[in-house]
HTML snippet that shows the backbone in 3Dmol.js (N, CA, C, O; Angstrom):
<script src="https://3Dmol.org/build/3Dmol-min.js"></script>
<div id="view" style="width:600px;height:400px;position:relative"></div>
<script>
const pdb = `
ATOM      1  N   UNK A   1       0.825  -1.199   0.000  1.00  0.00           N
ATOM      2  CA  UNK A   1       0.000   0.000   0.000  1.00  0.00           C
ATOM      3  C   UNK A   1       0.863   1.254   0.000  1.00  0.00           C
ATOM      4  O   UNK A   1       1.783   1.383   0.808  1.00  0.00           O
ATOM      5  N   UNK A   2       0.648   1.919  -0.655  1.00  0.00           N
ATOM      6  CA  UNK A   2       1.353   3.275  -0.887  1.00  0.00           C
ATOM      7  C   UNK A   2       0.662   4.347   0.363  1.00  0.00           C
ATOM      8  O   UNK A   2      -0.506   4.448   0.737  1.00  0.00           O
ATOM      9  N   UNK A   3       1.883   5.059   0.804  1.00  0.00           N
ATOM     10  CA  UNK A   3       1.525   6.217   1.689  1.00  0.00           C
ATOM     11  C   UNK A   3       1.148   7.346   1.259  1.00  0.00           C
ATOM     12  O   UNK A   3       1.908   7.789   0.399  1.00  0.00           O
ATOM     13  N   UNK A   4       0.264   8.009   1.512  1.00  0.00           N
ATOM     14  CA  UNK A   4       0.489   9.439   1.588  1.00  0.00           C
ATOM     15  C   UNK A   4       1.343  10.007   1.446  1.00  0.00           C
ATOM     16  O   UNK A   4       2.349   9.298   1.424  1.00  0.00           O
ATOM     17  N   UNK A   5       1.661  11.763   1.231  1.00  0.00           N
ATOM     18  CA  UNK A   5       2.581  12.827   1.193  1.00  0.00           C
ATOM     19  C   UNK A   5       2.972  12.960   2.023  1.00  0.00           C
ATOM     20  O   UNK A   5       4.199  13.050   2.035  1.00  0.00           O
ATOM     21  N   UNK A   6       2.052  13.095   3.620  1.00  0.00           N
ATOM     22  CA  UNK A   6       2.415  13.749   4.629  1.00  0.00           C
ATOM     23  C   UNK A   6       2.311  12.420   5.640  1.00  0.00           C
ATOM     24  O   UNK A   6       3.114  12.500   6.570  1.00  0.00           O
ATOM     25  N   UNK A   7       1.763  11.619   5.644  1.00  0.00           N
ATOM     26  CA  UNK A   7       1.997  10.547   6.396  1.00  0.00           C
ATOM     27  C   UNK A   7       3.515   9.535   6.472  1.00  0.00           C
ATOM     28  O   UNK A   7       4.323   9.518   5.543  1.00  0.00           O
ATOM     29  N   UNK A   8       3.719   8.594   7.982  1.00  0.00           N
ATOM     30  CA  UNK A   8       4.753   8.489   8.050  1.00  0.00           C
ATOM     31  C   UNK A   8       4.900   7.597   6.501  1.00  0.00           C
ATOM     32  O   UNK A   8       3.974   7.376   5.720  1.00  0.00           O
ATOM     33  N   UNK A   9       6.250   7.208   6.355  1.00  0.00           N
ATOM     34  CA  UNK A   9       6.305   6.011   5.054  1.00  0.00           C
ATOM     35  C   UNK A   9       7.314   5.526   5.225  1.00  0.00           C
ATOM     36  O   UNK A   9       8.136   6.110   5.932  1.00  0.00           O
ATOM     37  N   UNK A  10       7.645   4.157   4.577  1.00  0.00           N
ATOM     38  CA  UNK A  10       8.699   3.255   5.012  1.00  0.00           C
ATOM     39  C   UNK A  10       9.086   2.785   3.240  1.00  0.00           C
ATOM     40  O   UNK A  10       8.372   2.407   2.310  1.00  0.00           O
ATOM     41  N   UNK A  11      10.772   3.076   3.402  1.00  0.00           N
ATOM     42  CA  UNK A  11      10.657   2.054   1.980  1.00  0.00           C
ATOM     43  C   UNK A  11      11.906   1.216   2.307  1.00  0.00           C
ATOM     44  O   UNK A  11      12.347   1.365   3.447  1.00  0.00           O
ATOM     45  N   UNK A  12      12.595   0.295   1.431  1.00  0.00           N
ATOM     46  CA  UNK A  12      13.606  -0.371   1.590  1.00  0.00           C
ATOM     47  C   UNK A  12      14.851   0.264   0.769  1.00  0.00           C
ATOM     48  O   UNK A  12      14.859   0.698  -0.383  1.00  0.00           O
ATOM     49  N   UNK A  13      15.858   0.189   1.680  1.00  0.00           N
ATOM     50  CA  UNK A  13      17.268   0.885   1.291  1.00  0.00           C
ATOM     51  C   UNK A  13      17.965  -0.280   0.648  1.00  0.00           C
ATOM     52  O   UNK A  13      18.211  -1.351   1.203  1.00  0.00           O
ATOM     53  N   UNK A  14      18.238   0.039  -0.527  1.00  0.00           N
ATOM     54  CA  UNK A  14      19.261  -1.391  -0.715  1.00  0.00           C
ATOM     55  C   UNK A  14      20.796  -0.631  -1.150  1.00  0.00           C
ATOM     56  O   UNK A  14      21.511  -1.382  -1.814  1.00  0.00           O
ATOM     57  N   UNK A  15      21.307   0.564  -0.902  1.00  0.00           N
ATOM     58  CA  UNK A  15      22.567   0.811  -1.520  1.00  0.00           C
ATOM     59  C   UNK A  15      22.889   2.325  -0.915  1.00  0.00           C
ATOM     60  O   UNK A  15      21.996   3.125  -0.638  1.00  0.00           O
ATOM     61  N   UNK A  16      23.922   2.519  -0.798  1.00  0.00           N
ATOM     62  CA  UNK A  16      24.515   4.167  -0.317  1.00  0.00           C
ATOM     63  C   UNK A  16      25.802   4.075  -1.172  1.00  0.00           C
ATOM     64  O   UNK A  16      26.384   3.061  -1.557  1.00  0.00           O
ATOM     65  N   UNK A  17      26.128   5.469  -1.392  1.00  0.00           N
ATOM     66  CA  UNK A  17      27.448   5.953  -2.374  1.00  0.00           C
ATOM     67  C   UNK A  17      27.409   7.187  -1.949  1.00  0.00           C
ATOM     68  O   UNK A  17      26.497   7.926  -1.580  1.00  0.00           O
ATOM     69  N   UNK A  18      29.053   7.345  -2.104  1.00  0.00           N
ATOM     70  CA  UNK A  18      29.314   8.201  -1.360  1.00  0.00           C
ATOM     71  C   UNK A  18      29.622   9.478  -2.532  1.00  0.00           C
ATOM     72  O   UNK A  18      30.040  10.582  -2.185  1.00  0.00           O
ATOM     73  N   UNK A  19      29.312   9.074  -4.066  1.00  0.00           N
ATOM     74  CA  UNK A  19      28.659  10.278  -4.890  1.00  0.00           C
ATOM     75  C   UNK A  19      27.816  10.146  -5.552  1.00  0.00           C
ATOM     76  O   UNK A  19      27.415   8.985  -5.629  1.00  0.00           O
ATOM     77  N   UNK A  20      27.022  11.275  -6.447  1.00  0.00           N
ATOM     78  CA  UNK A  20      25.563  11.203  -6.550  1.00  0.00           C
ATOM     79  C   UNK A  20      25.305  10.240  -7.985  1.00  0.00           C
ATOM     80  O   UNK A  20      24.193   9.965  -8.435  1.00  0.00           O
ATOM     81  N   UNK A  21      26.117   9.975  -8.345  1.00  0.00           N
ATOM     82  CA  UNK A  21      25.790   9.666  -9.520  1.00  0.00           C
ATOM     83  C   UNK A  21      25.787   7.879 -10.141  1.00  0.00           C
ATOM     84  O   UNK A  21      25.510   7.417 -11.248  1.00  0.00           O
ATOM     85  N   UNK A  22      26.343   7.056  -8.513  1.00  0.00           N
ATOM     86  CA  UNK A  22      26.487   5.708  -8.859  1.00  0.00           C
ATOM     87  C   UNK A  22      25.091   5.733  -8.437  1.00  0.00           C
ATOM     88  O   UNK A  22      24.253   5.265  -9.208  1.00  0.00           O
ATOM     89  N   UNK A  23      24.625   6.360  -6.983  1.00  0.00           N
ATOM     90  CA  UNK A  23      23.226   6.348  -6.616  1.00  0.00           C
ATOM     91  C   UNK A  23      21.970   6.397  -7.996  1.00  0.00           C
ATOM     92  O   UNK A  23      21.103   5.558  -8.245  1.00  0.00           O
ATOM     93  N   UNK A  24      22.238   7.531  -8.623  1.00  0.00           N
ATOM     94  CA  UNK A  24      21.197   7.889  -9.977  1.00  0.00           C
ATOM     95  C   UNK A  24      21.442   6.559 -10.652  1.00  0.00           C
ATOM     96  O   UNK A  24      20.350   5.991 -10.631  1.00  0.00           O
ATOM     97  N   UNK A  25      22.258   5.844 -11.191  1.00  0.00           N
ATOM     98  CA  UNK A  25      22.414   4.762 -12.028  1.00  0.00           C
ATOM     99  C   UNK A  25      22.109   3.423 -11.654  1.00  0.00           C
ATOM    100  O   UNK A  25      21.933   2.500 -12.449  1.00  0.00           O
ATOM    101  N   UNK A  26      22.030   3.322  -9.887  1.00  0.00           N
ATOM    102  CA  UNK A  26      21.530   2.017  -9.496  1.00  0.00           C
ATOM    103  C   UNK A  26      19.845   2.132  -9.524  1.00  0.00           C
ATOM    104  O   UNK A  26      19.018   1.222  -9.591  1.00  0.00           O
ATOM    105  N   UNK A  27      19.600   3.934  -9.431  1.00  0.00           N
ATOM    106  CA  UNK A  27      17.963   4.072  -9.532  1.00  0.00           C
ATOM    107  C   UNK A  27      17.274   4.143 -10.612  1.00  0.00           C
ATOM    108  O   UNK A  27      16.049   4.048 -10.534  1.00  0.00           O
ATOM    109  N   UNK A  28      17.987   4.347 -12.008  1.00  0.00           N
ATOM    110  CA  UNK A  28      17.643   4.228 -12.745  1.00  0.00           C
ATOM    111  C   UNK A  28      17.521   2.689 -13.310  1.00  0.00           C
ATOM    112  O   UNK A  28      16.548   2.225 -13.903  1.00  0.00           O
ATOM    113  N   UNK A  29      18.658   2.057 -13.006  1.00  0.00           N
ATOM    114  CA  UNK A  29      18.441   0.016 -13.619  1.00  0.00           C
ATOM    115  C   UNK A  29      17.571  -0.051 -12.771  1.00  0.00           C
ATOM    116  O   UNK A  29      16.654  -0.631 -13.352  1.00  0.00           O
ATOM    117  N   UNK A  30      17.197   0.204 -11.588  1.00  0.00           N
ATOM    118  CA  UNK A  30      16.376  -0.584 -10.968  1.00  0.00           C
ATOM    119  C   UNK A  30      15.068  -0.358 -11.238  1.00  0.00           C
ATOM    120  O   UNK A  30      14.371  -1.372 -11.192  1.00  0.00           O
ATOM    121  N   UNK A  31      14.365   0.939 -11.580  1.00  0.00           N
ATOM    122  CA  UNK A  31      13.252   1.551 -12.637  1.00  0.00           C
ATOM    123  C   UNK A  31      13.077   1.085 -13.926  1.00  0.00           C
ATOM    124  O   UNK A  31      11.930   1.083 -14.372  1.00  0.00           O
ATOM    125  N   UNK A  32      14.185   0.606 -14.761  1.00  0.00           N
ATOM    126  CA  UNK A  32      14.283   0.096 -15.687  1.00  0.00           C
ATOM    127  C   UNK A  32      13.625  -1.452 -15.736  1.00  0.00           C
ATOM    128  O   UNK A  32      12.993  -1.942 -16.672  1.00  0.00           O
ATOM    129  N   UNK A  33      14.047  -2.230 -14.120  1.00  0.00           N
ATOM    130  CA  UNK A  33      13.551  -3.360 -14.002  1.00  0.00           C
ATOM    131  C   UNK A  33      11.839  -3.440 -13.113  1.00  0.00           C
ATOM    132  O   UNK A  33      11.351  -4.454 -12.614  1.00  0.00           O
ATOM    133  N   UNK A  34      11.377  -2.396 -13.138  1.00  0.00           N
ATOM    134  CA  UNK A  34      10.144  -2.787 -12.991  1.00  0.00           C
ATOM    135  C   UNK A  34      10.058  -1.995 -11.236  1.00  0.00           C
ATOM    136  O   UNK A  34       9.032  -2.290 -10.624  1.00  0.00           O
ATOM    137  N   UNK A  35      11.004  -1.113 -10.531  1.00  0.00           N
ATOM    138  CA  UNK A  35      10.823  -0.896  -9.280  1.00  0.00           C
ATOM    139  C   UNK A  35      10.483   0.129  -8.978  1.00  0.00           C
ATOM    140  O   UNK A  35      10.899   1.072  -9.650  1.00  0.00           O
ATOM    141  N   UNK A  36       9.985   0.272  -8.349  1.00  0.00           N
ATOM    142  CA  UNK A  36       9.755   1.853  -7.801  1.00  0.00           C
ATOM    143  C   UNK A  36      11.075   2.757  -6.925  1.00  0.00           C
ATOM    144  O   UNK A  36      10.978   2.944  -5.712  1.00  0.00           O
ATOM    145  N   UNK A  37      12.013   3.152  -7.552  1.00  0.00           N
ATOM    146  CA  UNK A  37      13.145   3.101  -7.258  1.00  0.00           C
ATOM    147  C   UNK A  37      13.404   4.710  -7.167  1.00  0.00           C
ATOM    148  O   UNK A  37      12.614   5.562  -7.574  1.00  0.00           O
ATOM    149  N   UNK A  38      14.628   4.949  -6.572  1.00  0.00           N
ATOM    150  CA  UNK A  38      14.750   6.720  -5.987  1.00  0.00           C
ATOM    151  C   UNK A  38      16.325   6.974  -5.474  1.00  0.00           C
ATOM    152  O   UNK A  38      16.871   6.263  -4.630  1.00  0.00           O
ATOM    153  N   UNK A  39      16.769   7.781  -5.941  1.00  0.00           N
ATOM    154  CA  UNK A  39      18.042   8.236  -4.955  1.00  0.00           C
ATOM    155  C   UNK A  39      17.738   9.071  -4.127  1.00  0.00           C
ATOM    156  O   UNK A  39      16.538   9.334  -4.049  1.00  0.00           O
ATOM    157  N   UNK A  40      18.649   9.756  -3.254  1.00  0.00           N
ATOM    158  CA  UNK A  40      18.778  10.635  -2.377  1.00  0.00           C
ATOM    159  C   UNK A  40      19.682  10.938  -1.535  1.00  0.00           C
ATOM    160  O   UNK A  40      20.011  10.170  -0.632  1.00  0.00           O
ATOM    161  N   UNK A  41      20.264  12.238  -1.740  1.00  0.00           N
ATOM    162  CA  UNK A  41      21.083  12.728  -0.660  1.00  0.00           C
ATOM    163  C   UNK A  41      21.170  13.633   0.564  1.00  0.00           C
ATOM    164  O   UNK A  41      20.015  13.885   0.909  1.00  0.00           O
ATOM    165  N   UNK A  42      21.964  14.168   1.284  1.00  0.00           N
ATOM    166  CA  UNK A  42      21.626  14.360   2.690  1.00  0.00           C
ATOM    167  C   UNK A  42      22.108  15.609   2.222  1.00  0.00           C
ATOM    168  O   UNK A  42      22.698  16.021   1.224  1.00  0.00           O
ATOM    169  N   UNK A  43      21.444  16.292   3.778  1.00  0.00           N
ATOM    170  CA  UNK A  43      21.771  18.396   3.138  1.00  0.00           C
ATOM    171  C   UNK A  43      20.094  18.761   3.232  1.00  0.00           C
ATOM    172  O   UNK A  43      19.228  17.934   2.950  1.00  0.00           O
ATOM    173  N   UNK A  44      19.900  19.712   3.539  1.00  0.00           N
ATOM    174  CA  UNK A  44      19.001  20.654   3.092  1.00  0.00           C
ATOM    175  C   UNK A  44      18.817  20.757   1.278  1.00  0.00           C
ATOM    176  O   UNK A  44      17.758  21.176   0.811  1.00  0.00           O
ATOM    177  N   UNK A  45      19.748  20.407   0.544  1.00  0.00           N
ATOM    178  CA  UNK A  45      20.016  20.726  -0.664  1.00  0.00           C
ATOM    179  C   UNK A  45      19.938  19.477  -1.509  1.00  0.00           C
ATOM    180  O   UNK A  45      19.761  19.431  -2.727  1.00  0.00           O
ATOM    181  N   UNK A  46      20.134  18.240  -0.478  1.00  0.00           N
ATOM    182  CA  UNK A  46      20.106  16.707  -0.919  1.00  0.00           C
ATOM    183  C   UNK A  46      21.498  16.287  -1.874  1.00  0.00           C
ATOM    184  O   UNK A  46      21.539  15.317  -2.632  1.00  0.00           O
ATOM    185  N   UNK A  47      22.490  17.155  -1.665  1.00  0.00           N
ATOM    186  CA  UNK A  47      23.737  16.969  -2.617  1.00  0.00           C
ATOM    187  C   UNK A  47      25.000  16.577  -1.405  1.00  0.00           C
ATOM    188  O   UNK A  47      26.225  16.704  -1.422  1.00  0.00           O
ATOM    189  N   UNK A  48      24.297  16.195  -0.669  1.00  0.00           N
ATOM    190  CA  UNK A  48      25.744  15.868   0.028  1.00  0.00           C
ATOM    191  C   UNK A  48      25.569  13.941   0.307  1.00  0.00           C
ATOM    192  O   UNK A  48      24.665  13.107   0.259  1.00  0.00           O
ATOM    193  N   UNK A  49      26.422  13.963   0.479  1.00  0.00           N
ATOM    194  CA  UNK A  49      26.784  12.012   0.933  1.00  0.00           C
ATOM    195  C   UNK A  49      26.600  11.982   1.930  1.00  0.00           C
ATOM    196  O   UNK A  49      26.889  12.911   2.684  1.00  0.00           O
ATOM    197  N   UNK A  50      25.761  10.335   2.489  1.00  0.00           N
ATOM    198  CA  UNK A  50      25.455   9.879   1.643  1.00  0.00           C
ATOM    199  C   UNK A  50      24.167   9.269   0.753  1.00  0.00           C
ATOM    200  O   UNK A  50      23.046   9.070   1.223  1.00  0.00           O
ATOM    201  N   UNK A  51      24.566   9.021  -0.609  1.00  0.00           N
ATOM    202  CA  UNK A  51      23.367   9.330  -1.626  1.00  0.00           C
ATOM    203  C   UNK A  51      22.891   7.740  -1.377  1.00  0.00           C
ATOM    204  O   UNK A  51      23.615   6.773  -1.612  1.00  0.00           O
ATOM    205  N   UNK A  52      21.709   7.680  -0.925  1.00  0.00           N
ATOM    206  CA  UNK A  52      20.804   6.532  -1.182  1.00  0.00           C
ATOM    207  C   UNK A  52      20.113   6.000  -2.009  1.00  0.00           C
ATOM    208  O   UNK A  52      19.273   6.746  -2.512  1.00  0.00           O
ATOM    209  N   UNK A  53      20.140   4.687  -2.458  1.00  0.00           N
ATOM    210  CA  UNK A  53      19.234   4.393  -3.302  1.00  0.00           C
ATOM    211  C   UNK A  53      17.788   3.681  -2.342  1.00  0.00           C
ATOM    212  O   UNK A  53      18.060   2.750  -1.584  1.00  0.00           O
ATOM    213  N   UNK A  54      16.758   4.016  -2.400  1.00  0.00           N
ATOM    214  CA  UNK A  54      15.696   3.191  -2.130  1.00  0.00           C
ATOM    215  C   UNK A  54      14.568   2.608  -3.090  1.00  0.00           C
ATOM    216  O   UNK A  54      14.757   2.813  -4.290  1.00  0.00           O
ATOM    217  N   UNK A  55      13.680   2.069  -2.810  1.00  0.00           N
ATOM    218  CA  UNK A  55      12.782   1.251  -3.068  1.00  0.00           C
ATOM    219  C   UNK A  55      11.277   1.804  -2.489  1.00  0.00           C
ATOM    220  O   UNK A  55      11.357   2.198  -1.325  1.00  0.00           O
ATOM    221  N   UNK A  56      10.187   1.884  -2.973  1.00  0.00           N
ATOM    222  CA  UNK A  56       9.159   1.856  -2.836  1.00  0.00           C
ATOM    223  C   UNK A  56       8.129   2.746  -2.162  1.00  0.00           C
ATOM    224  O   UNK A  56       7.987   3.457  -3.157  1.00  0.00           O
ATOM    225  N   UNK A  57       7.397   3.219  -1.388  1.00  0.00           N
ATOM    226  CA  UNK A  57       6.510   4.249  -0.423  1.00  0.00           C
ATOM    227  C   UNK A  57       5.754   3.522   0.195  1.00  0.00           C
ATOM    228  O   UNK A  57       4.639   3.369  -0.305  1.00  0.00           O
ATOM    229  N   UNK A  58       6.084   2.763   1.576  1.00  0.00           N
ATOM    230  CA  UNK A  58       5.233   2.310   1.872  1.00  0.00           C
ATOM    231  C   UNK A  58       4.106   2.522   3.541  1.00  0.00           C
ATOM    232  O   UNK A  58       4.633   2.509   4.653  1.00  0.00           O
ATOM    233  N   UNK A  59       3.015   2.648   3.399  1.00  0.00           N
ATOM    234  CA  UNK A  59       2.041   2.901   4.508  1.00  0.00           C
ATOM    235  C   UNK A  59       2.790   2.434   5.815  1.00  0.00           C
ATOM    236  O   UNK A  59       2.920   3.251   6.726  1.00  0.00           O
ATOM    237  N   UNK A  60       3.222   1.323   5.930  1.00  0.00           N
ATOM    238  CA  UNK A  60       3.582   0.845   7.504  1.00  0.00           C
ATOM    239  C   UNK A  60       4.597   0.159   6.958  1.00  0.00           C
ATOM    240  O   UNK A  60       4.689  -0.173   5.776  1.00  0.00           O
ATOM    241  N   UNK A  61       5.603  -0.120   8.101  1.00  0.00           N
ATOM    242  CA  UNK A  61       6.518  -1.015   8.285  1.00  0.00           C
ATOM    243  C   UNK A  61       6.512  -2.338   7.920  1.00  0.00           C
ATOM    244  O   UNK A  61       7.433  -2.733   7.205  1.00  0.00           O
ATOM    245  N   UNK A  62       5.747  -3.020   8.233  1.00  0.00           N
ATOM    246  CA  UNK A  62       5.217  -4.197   7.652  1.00  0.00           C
ATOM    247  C   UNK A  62       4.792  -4.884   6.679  1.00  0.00           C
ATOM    248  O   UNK A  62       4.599  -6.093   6.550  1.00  0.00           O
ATOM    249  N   UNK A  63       4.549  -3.256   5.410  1.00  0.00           N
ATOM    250  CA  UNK A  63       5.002  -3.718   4.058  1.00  0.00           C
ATOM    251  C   UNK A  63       5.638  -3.211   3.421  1.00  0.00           C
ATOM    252  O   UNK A  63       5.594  -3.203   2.190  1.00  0.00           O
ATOM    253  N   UNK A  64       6.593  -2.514   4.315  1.00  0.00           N
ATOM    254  CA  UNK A  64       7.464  -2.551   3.973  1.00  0.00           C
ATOM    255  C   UNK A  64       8.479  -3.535   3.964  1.00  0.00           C
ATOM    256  O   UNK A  64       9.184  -3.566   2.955  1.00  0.00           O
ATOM    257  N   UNK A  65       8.722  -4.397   4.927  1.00  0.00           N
ATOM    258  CA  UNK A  65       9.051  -5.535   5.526  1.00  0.00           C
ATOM    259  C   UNK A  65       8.421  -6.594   4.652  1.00  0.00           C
ATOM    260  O   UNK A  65       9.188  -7.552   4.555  1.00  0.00           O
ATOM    261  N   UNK A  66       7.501  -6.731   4.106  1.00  0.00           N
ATOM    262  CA  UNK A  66       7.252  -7.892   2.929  1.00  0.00           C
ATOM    263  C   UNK A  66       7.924  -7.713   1.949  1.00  0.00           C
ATOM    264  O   UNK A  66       8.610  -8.574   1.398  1.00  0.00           O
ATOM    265  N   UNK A  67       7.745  -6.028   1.462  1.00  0.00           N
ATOM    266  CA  UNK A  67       8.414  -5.837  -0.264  1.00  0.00           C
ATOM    267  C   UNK A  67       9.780  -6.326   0.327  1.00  0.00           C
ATOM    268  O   UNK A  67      10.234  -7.234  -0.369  1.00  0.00           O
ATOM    269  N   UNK A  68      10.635  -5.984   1.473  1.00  0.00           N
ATOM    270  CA  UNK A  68      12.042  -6.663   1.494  1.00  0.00           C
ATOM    271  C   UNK A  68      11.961  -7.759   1.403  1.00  0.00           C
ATOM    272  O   UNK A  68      12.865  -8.241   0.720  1.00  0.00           O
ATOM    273  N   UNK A  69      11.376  -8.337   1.726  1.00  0.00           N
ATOM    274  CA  UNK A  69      10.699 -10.209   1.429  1.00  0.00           C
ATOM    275  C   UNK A  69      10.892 -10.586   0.276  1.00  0.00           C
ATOM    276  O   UNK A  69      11.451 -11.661   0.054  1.00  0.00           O
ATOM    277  N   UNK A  70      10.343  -9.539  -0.983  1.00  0.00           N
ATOM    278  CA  UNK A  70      10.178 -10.494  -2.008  1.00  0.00           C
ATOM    279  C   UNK A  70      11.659  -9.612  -3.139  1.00  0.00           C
ATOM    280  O   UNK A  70      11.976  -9.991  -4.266  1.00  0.00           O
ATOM    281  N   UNK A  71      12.334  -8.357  -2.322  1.00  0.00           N
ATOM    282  CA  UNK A  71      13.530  -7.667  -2.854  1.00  0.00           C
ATOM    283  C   UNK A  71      14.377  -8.795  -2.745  1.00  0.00           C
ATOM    284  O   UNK A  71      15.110  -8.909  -3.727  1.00  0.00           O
ATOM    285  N   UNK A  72      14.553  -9.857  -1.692  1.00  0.00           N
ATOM    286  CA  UNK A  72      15.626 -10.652  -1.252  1.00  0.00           C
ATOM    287  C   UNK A  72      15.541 -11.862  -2.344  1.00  0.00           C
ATOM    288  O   UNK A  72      16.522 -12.235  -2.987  1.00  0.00           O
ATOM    289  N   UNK A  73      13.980 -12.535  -2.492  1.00  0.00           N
ATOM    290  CA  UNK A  73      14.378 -13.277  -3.293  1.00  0.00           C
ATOM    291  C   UNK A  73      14.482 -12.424  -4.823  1.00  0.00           C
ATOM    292  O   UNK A  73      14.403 -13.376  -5.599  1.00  0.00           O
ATOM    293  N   UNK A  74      14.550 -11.779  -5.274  1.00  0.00           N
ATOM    294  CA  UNK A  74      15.070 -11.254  -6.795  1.00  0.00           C
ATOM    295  C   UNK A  74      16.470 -10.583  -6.352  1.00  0.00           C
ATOM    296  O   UNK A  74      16.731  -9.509  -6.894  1.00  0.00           O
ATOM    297  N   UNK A  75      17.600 -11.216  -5.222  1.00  0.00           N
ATOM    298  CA  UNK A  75      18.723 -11.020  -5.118  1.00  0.00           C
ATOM    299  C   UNK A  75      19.120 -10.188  -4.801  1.00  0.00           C
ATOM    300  O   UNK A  75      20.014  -9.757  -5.530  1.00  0.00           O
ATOM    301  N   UNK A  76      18.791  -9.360  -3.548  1.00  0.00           N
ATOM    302  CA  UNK A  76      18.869  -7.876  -3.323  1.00  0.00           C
ATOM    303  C   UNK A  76      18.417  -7.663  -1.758  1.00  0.00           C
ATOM    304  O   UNK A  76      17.493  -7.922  -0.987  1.00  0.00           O
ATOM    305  N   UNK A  77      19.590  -7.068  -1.810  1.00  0.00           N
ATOM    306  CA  UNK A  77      19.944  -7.151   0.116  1.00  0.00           C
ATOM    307  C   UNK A  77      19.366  -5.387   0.660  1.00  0.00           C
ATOM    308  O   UNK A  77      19.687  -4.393   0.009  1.00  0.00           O
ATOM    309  N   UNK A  78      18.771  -5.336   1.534  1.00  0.00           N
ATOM    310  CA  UNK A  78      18.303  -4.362   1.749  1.00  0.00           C
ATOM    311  C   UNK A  78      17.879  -4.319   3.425  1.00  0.00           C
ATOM    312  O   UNK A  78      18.248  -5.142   4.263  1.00  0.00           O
ATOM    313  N   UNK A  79      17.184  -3.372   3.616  1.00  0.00           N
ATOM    314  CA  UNK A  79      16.253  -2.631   5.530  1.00  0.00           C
ATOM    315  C   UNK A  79      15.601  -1.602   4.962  1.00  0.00           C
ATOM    316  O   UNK A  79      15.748  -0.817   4.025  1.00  0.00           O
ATOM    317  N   UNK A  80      14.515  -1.950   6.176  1.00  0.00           N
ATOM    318  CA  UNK A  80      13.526  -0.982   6.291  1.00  0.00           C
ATOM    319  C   UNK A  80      14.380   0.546   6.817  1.00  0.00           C
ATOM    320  O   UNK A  80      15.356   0.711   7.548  1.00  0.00           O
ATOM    321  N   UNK A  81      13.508   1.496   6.073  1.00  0.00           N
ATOM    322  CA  UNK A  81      13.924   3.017   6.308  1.00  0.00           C
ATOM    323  C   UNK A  81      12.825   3.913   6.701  1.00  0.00           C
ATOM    324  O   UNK A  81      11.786   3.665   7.313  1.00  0.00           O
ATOM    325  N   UNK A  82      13.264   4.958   6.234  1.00  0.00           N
ATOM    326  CA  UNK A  82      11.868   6.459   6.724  1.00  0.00           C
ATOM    327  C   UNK A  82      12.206   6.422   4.511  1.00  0.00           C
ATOM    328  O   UNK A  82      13.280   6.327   3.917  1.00  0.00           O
ATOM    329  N   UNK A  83      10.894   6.533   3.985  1.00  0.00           N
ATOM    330  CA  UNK A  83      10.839   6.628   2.667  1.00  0.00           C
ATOM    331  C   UNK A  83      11.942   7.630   2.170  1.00  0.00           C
ATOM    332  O   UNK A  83      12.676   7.869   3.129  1.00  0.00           O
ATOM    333  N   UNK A  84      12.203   8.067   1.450  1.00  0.00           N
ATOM    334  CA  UNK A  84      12.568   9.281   0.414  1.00  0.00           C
ATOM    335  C   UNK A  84      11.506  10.650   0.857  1.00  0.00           C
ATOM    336  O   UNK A  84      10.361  10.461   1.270  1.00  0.00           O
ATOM    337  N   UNK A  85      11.994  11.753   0.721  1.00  0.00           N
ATOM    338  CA  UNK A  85      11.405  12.960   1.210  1.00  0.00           C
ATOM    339  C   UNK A  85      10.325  12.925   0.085  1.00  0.00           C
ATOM    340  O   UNK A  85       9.473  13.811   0.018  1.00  0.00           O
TER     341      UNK A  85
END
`;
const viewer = $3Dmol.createViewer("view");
viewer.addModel(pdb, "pdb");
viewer.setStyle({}, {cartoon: {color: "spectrum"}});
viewer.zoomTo();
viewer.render();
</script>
């Protein structure tokens, strides 16, 4: 279930880099493969390290905690987070 704007949200982190641009390229293959996928960096400005890649918007923890369920079996190591801003 997808969250709201302003409500809390949970997605799964599967990657950090410490510049912005391996982040953009793991979010883009992973969009490419069908995910709901996102970078992000830290700052007021979001340009500082480090740049995250995540996964998904989700309502509660708990599905968030499934989509990592089914991230693991398509080979992909990841944790629950606070979504993407």
């Amino acid at each position: 279930p997808a969250a709201g704007p302003r409500a809390p949200a949970f997605a799964v982190q599967v990657a950090a880099y410490d510049a912005p641009g391996g982040a953009a390229a793991l979010a883009a293959r992973l969009r490419a493969s069908g995910l709901d996928a996102a970078s992000e960096g830290q700052g007021p400005a979001g340009d500082q390290a480090p740049f995250r890649v995540k996964i998904g918007r989700y309502a509660t923890r708990a599905a968030a905690a499934a989509a990592l369920r089914d991230l693991r079996r398509r080979g992909l190591a990841g944790f629950v987070t606070a979504a993407p801003r």
